[in-house]
MARDRENLUM-788400 format. One record per residue: residue in three letters; x negated, y, z negated of N, C-alpha, C in turn. Coordinates in pm, whole numbers, plus 50000, padded with zeros to 5 digits. Atoms other than C-alpha are relative to their C-alpha. Example, Ala and Ser with C-alpha at 12.3 -4.5 7.8 and 13.67 -1.06 7.14 Angstrom:
2
ALA499114988150000487704955049220499105012050000SER500824988150006486334989449286500775010949927
REM end
This chain:
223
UNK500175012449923499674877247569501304996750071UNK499205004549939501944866947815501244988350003UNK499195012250014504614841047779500274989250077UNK499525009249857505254809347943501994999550003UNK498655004649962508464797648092499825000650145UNK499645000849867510244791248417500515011350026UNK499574988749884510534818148702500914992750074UNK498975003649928513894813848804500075001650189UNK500074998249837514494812949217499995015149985UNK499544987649941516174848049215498915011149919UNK501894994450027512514863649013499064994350077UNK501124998149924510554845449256500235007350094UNK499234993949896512844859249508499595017649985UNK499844982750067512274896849344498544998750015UNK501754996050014508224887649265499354999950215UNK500704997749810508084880249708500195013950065UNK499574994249916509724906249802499395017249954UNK501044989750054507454933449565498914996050081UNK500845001149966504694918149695499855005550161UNK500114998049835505854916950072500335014150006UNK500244987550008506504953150006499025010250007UNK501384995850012503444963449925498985000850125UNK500754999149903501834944250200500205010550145UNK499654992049897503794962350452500555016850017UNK499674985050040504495001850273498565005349946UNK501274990450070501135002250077500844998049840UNK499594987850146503715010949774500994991049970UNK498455011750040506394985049561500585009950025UNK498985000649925509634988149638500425010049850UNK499534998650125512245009349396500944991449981UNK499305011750042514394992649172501454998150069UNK498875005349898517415001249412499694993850149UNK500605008749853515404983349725499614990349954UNK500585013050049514814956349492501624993949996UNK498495006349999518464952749411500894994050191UNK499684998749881519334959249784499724983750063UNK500365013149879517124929849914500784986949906UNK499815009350062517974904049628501504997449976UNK498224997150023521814914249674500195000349913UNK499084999150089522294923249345500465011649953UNK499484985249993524444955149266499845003849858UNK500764995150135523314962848894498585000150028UNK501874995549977519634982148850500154990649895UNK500355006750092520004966748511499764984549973UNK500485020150019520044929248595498594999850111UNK501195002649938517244939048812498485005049922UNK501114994650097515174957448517500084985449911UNK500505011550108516064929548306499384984950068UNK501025011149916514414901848587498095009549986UNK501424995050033511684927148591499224995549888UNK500864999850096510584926848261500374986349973UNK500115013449967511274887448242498394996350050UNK500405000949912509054890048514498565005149882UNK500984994650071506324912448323499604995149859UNK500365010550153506844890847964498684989150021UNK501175007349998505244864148172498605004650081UNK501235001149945502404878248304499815005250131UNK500044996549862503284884548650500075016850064UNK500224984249941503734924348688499735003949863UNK500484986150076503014954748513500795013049997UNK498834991949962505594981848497499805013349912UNK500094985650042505725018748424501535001549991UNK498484998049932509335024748335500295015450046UNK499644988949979509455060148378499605003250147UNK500254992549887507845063848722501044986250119UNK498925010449917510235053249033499324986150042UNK501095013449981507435024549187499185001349913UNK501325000450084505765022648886500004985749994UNK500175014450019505394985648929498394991550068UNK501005008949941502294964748962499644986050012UNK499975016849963501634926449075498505000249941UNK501455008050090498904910948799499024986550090UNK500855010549950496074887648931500894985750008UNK499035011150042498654861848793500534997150146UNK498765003549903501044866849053499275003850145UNK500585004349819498504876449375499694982950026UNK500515017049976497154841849301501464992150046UNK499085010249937500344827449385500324999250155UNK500414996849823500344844549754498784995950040UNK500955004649895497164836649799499454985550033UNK500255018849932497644796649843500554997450087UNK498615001649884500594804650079499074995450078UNK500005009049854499894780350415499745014850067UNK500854993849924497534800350629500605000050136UNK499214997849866499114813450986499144990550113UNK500175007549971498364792251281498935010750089UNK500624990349869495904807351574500895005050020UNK498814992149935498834817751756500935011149948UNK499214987450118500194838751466499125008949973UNK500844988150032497494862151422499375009150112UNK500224990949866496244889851580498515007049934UNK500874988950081492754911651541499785014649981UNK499994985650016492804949351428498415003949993UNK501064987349982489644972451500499645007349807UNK500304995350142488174981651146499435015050076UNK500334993449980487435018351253498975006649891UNK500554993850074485365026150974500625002249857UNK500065003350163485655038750560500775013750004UNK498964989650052488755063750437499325000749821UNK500604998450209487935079550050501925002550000UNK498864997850059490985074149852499485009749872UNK500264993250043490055101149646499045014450039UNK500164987949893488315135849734499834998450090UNK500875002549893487465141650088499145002750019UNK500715000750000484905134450240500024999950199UNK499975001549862483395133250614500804992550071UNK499525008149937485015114750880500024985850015UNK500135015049954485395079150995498474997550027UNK501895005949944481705062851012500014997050127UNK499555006949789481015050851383500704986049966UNK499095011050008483185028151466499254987950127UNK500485013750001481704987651476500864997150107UNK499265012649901483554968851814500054990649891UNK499815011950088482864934951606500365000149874UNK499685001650134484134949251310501774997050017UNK498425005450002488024932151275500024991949873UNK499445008650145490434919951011501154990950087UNK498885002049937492714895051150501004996249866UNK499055000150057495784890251025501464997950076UNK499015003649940499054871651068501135011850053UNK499444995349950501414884251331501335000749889UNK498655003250023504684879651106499775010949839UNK500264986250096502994908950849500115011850061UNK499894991549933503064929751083501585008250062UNK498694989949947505704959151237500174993450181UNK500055002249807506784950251649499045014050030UNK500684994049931504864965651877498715006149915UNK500894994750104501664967351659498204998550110UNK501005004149953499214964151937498265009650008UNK500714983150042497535000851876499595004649855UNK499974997350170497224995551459498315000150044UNK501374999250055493695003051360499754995249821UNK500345004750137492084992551023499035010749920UNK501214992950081489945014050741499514993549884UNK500165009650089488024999650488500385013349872UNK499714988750105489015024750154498724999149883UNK501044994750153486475041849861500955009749958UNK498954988750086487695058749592501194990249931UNK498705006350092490725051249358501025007049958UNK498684990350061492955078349385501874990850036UNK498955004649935495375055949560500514983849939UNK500145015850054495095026149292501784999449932UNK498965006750024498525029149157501104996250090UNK499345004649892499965022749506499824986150049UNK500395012649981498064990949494498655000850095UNK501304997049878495075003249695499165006949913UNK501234993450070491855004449545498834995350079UNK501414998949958488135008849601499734985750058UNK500465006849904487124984249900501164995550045UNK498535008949945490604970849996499845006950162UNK499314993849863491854976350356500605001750030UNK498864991449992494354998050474500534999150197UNK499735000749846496214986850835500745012450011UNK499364990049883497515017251037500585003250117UNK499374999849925499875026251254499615015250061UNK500274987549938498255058551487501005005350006UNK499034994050073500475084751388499745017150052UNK500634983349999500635129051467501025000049901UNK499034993750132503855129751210499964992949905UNK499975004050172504765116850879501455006949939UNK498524995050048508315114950705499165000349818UNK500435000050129508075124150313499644985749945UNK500215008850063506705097450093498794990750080UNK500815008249944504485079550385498335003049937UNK501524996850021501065071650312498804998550119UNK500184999849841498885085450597498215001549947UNK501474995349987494985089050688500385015450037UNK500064986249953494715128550726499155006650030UNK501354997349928492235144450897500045017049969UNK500384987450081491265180350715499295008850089UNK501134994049898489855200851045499675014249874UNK500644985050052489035237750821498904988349892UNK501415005350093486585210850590499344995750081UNK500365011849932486205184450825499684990549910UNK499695010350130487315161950569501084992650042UNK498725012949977489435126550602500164999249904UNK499115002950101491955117050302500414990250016UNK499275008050032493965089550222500935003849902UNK498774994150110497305101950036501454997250023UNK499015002049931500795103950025500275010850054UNK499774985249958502435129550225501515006650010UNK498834989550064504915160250143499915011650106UNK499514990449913506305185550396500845012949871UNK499134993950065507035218650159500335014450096UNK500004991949968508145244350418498825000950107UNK501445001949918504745252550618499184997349904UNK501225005150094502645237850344500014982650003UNK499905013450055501865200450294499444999049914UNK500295002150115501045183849997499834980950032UNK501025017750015498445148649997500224998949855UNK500275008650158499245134049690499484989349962UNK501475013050096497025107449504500924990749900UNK499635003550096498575080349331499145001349907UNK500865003550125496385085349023500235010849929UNK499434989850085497565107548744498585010049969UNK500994988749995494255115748698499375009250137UNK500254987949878493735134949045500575009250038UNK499034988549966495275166749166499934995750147UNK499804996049814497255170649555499015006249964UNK501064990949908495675186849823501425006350033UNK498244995649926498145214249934499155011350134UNK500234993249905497435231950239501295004750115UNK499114994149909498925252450522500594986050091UNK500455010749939500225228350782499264997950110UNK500895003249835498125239551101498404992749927UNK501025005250089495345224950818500064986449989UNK499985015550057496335188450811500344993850131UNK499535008649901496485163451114499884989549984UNK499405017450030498335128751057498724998250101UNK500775004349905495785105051231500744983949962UNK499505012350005497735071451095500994998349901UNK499645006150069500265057550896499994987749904UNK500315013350051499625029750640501124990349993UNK498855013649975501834995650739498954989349910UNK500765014550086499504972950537498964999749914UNK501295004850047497044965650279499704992250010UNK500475012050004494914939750215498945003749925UNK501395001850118493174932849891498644997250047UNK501465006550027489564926549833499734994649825UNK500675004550127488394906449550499535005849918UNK501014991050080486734925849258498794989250018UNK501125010649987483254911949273499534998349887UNK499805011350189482244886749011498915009849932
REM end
């Protein structure tokens, strides 16, 4: 059971800036980009806010993996009362259709015109006027914070630096992915956050980036 007490400024300061991480990588932050933003130069006063942080309720933490950190219902509920953006702050993204976070599977469904997610301008990267949206199945990608029905904003993409998490488009199956992605030589490697799934490793004339992920956005579990 969780503990009460007071969340000092510089843990809410650490619980925003996991979160705003997330919204805008897909993936928490590590514990030296946690130190980085919160200016503090010990990992260890930032493990010991962590687990502070995780006593009461608010994350979930893997210590052995680098982002092994997760934000509990506890602590979305606190983002999700934040003061709602104004008209003028939002913008609408193109839902192109359904990515499997786990095996692949066919392509993008047809893609809906009236299907859009809007979403405030000030979540967003500059120049985001070309992002597309997918809705996600599957759960290979749940310890990144992306699970079955969530939505995944995109940044149209042909490359990919290590670690990004991209839509990939599989032409020898004709199979789309959702993973992270690994450059080994001429091979890539889609990895799955989920311990229980195996990469995909293929040649690379076998894999074409089609987006980068700049954003999630939860969905509710349904009651």
């Amino acid at each position: 059971m969780a503990k009460k007490g007071k969340v000092s400024d510089r843990q809410k300061e650490i619980l925003g800036y996991i979160w705003a991480n997330i919204q805008r990588e897909g993936r928490p932050p590590t514990i030296r980009e946690i130190g980085e933003a919160a200016k503090i130069s010990s990992t260890s006063v930032v493990s010991y806010n962590l687990n502070k942080l995780k006593e009461q309720g608010y994350l979930e933490r893997e210590k052995e993996v680098a982002r092994g950190l997760r934000l509990t219902e506890r602590a979305q509920a606190l983002f999700a009362t934040s003061t709602p953006a104004t008209l003028e702050d939002v913008v609408n993204v193109p839902v192109m259709g359904y990515i499997v976070a786990g095996e692949p599977v066919e392509s993008f469904d047809s893609y809906d015109a009236d299907d859009t997610v809007t979403i405030s301008s000030s979540m967003l990267p500059p120049r985001s006027e070309k992002l597309f949206a997918l809705r996600v199945r599957g759960n290979s990608m749940i310890d990144a914070m992306v699970a079955d029905r969530d939505i995944v904003v995109l940044e149209p993409a042909q490359e990919a630096r290590d670690g990004d998490m991209v839509a990939a488009w599989l032409p020898e199956r004709q199979e789309q992915t959702l993973k992270y992605f690994y450059r080994e030589g001429d091979m890539i490697r889609l990895i799955p956050a989920n311990p229980n799934m195996e990469p995909i490793v293929l040649h690379a004339s076998e894999v074409q980036i089609q987006g980068k992920v700049k954003l999630v956005l939860r969905t509710p579990s349904p009651v």
